[in-house]
BANUMAR-785048 format. One record per residue (C-alpha): residue number from 1; x, y, z. Coordinates in Angstrom, 1 decimal. Layout:
BEGIN
<site NUM; <X; Y; Z>>
...
! end
This chain:
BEGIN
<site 1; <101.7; 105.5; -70.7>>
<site 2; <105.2; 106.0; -68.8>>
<site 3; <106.0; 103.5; -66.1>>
<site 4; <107.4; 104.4; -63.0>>
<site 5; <110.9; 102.5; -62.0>>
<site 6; <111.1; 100.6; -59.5>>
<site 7; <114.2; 103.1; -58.4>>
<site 8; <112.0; 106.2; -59.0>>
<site 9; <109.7; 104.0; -56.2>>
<site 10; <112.0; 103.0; -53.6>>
<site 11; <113.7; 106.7; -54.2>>
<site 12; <109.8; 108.2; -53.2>>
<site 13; <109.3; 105.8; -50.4>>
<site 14; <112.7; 106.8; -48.9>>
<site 15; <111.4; 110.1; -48.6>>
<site 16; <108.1; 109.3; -47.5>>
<site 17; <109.6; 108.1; -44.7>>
<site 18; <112.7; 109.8; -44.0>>
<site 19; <110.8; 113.9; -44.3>>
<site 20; <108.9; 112.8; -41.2>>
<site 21; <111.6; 111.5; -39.1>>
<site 22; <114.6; 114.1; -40.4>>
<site 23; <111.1; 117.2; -39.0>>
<site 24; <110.9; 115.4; -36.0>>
<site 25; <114.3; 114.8; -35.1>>
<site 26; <115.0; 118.5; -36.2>>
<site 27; <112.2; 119.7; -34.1>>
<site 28; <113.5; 117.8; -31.1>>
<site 29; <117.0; 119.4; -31.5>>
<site 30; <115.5; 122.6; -31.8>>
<site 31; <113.8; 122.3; -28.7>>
<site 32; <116.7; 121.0; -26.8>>
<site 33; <118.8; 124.0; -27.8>>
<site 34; <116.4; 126.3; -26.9>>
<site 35; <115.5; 125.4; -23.6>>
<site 36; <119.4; 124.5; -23.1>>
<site 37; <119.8; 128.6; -24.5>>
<site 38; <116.9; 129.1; -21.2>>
<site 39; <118.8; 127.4; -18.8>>
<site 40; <121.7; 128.7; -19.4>>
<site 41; <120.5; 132.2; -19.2>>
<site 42; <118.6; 131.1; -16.5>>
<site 43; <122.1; 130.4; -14.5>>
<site 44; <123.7; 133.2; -15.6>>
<site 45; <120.7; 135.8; -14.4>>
<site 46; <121.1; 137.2; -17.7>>
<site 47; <118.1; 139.9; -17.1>>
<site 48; <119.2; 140.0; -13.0>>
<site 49; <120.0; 143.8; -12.1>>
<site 50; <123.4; 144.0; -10.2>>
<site 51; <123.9; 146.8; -7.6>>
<site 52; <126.1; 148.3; -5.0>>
<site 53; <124.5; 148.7; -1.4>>
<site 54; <122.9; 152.0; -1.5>>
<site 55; <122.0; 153.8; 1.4>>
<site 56; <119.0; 155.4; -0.3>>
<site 57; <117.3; 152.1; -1.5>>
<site 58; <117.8; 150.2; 1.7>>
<site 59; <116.6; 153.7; 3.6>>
<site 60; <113.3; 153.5; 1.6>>
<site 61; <112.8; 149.6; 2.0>>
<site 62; <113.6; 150.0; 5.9>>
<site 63; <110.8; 152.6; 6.1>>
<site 64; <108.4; 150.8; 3.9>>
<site 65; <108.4; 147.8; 6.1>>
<site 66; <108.9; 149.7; 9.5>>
<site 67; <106.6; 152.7; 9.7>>
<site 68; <104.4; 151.8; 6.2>>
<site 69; <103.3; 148.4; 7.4>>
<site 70; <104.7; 147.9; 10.8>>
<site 71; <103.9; 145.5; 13.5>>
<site 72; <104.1; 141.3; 11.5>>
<site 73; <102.3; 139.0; 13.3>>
<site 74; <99.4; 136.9; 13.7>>
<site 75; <98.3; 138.2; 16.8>>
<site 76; <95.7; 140.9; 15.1>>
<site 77; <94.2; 141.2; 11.8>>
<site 78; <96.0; 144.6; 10.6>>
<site 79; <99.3; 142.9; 12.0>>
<site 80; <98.1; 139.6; 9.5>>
<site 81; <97.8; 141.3; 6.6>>
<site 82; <100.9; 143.3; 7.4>>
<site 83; <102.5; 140.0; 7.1>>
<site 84; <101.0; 139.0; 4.1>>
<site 85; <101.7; 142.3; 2.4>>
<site 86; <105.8; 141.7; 3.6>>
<site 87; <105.5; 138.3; 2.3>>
<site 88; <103.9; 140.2; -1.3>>
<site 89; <107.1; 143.0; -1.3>>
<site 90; <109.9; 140.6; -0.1>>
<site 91; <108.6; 138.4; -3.4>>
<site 92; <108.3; 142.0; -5.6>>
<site 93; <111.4; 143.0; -4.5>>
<site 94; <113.9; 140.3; -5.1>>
<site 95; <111.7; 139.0; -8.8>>
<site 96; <111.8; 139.0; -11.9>>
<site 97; <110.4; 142.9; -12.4>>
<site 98; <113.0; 144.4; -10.0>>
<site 99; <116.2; 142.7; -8.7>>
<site 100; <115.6; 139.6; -11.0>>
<site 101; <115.7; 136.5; -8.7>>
<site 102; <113.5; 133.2; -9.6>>
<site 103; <111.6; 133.4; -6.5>>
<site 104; <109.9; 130.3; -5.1>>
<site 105; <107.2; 130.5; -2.5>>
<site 106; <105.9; 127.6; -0.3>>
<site 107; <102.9; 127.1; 1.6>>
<site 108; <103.5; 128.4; 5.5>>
<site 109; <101.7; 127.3; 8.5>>
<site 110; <97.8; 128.0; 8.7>>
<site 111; <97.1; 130.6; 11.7>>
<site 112; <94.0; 131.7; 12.1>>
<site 113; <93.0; 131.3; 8.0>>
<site 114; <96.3; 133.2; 7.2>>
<site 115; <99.1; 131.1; 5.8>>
<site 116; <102.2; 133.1; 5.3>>
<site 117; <104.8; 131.4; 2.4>>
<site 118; <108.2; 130.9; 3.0>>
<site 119; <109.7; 132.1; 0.2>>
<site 120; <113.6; 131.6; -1.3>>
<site 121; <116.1; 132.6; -3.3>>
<site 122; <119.0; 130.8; -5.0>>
<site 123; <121.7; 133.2; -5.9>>
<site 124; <123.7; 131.2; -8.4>>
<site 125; <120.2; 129.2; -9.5>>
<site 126; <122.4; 126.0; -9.7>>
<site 127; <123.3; 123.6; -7.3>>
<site 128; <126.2; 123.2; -5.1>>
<site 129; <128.6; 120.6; -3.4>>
<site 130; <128.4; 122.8; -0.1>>
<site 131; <125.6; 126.0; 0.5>>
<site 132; <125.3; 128.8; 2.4>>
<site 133; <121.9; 129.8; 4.0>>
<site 134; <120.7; 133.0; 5.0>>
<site 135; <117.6; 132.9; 6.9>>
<site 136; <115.5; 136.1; 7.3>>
<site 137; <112.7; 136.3; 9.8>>
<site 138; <110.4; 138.5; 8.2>>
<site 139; <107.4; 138.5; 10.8>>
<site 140; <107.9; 140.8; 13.9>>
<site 141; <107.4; 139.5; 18.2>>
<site 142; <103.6; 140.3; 18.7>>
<site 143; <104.6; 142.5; 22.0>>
<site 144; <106.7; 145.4; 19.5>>
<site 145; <104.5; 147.8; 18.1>>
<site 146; <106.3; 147.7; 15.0>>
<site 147; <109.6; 145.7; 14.6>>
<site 148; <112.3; 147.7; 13.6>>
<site 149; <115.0; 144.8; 14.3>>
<site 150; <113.7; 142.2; 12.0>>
<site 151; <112.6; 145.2; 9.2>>
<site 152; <116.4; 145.9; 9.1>>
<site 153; <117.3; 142.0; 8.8>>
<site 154; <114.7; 142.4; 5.8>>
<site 155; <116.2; 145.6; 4.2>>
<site 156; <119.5; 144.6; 4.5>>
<site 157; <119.0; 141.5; 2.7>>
<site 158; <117.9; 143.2; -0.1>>
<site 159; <120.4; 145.0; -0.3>>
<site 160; <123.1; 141.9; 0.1>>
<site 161; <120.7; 139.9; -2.5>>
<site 162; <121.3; 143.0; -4.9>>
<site 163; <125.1; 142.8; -4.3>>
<site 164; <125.6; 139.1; -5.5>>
<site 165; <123.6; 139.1; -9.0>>
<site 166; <126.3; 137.3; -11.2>>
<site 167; <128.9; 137.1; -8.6>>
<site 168; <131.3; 133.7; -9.3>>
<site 169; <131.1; 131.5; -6.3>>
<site 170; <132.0; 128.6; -5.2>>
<site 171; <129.4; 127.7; -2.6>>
<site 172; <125.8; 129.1; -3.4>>
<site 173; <123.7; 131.4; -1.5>>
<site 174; <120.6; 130.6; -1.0>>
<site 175; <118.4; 133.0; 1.2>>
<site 176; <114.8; 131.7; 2.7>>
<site 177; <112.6; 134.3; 4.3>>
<site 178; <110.3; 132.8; 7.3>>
<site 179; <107.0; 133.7; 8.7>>
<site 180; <107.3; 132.5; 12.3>>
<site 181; <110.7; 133.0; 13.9>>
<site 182; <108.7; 135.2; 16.4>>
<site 183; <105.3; 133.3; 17.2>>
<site 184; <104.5; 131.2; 19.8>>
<site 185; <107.0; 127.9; 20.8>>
<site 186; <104.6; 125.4; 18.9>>
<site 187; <104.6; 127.5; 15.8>>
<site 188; <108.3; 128.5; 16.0>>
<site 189; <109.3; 124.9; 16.4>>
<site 190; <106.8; 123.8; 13.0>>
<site 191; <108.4; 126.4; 11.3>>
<site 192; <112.3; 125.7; 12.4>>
<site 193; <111.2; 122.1; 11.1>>
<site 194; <110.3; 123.1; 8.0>>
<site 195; <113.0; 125.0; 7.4>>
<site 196; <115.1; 122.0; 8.0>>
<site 197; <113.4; 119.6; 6.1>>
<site 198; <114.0; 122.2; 2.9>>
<site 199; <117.6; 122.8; 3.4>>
<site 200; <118.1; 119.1; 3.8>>
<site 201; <116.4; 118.7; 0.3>>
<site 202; <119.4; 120.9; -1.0>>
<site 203; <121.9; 118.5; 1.0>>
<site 204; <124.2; 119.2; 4.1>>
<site 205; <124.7; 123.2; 4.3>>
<site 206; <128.0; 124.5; 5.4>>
<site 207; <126.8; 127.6; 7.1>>
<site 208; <123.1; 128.7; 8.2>>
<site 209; <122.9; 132.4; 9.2>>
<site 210; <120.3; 134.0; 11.0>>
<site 211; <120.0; 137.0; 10.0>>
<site 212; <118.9; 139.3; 13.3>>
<site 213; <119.3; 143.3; 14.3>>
<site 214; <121.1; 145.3; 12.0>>
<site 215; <120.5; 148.6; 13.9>>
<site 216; <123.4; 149.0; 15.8>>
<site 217; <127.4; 150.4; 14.9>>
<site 218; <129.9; 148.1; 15.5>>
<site 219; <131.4; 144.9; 14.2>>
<site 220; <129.0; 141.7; 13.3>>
<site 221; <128.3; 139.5; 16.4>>
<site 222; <127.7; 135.7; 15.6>>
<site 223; <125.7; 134.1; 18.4>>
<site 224; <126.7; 130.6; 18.4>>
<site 225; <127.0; 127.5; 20.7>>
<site 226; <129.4; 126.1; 18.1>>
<site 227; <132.4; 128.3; 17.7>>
<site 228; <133.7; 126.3; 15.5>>
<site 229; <131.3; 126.7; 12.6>>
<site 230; <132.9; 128.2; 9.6>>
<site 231; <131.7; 131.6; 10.2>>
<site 232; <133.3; 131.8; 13.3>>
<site 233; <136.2; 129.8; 12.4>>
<site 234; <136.7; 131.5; 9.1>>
<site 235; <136.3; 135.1; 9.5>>
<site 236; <137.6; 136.1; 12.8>>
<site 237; <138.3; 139.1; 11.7>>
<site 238; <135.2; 139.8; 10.0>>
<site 239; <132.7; 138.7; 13.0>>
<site 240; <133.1; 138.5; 16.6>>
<site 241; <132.0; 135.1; 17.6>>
<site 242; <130.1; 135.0; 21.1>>
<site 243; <129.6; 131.5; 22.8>>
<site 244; <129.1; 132.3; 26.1>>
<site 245; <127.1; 129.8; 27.7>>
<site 246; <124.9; 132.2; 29.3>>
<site 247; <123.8; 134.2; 26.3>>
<site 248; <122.7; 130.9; 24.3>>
<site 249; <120.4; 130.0; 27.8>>
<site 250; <118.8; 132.8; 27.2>>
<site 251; <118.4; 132.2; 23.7>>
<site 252; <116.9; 128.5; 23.5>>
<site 253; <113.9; 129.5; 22.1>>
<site 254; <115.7; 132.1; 19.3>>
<site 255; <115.1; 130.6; 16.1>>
<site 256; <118.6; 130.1; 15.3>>
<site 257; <118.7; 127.7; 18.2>>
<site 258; <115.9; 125.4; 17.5>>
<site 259; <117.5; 125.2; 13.9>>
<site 260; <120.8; 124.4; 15.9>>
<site 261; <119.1; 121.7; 17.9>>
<site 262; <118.0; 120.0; 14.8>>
<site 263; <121.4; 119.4; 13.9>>
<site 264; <122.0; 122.3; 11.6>>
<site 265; <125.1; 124.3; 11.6>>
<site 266; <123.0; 127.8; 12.6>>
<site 267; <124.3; 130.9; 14.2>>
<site 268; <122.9; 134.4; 15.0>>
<site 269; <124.3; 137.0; 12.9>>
<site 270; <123.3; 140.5; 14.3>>
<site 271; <124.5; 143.6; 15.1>>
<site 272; <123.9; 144.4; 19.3>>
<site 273; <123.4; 147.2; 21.0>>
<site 274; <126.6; 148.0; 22.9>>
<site 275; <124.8; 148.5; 26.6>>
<site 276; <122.0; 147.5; 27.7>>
<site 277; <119.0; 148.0; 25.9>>
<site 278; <115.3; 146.3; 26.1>>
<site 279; <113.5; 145.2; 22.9>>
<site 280; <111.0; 148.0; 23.1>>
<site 281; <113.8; 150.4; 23.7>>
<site 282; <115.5; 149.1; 20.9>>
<site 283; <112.0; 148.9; 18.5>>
<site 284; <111.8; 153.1; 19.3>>
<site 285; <115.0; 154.0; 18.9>>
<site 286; <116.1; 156.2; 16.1>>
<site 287; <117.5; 153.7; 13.0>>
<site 288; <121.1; 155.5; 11.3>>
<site 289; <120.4; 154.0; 7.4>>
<site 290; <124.3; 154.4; 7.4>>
<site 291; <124.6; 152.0; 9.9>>
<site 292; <122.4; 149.8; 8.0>>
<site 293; <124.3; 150.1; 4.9>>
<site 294; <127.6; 149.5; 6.7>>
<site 295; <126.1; 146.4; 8.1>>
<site 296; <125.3; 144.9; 4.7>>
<site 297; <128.6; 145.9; 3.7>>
<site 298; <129.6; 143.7; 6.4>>
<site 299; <127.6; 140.7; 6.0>>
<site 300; <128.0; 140.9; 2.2>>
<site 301; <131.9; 140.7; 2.8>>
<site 302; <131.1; 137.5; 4.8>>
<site 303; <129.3; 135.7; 2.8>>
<site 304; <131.6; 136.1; 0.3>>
<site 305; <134.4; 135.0; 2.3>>
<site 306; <132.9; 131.8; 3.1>>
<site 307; <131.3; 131.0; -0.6>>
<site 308; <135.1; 130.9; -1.9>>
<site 309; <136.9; 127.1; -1.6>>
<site 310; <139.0; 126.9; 1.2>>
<site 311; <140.1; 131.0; 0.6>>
<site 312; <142.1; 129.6; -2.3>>
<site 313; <145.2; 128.5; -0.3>>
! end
């Protein structure tokens, strides 16, 4: 009968102990590097679909939203579930199974048993020192039969969104689609509120845009009561920044006012009608798609102005 040395023992109770840990510790590192590997692809929107404004695809989205399901609101029940629908393609189009975006949606207000999510998109899916935000009313004013103004704010998003997959920047991009710039004041003001309370979350934002008309030719207009926000103060030649007192009177309950009264740096950035012109007028008025696409153009080539560190100098 051979007996076992006490080497061959300790040798066999090294092991015994040492297999489990040397699995364990391999497992660990294996999940570590694979959901590093995620992140990472994650941050780079490796499976993120990068493309040129097209005049086409922002023609069909602007239709879809403006004749397909018209009039947003919460004043009616086709014009509810109009919103909700919005809220369904705004969260189709910018995913995972078309543009490519990590969309996150958050609980809006309750009105009448419809509660319409915010919903957002990070462009470079990392965090910043200083952000961008470009807010997109995607609900309609109850009193337009079908809201052409804040459908081409919509489209044209889509079509900026499109144009920044995997573009380096310094500052990020983060774009939050609301459900209540046009309700009534109480609901306007909840939402403005909430809106602040989640860009805070991020930090304090360098710009916030609101993104408003883009039916009309001519060169972005940024309504502000702060001309010297970065937009304004940055890309003169880009925008024409309008702070007459007068205009922002008028505008106190525009949503990019309440946002500026709760401290944020917020602006309207739309594209006005160069004479006078009623918001009916301007919800039945033919829309040029080429004007839409040149306004993207434009507001793309702003954002990316003011996403670069001090322009480089």
């Amino acid at each position: 009968m051979s007996v076992e040395s006490p080497q061959r023992r300790i040798g066999m109770k090294i092991l015994i102990v040492a297999i489990p840990v040397w699995l364990a510790l391999s497992g660990g590192v294996g999940l570590w590097l694979h959901f590093h590997q995620q992140e990472k692809e994650r941050q780079e929107q490796k499976h993120a679909y990068r493309k040129d404004i097209d005049e086409k695809s922002l023609a069909d989205d602007f239709t879809k939203i403006s004749r397909q399901l018209g009039a947003r609101h919460h004043a009616t029940e086709p014009a509810r579930d109009a919103l909700m629908r919005m809220a369904s393609m705004i969260e189709g189009a910018l995913g995972p199974n078309n543009i490519g975006y990590e969309v996150k949606k958050l609980a809006g207000k309750d009105r009448s048993g419809v509660s319409a999510p915010l919903l957002t998109v990070d462009v470079l899916r990392r965090k910043t020192e200083q952000e961008i935000w470009l807010i997109v009313p995607y609900d309609s004013p109850p009193e337009l039969p079908v809201g052409q103004a804040s459908a081409s704010a919509v489209a044209v998003s889509f079509a900026v969104a499109q144009s920044l997959v995997g573009q380096t920047l310094d500052r990020n991009v983060r774009l939050m689609y609301v459900p209540m710039a046009f309700a009534d004041e109480q609901d306007r003001l909840d939402t403005a509120a909430q809106v602040k309370r989640l860009i805070s979350v991020q930090g304090e934002p360098y710009q916030v845009l609101v993104l408003g008309s883009m039916l009309h030719d001519g060169a972005l207009q940024l309504h502000t009561r702060d001309a010297s926000q970065p937009a304004a103060r940055e890309s003169e030649d880009l925008v024409s920044p309008t702070a007459n007192a007068a205009i922002c009177l008028q505008d106190d309950g525009e949503f990019s006012s309440l946002l500026l009264e709760m401290n944020l740096p917020a602006a309207l950035l739309l594209k006005a009608s160069a004479g006078e012109m009623t918001a009916l007028q301007e919800d039945e008025m033919p829309a040029g798609t080429k004007i839409m696409a040149d306004a993207a153009d434009q507001v793309l080539r702003l954002l990316r102005r003011m996403a670069f560190e001090v322009q480089k100098k």
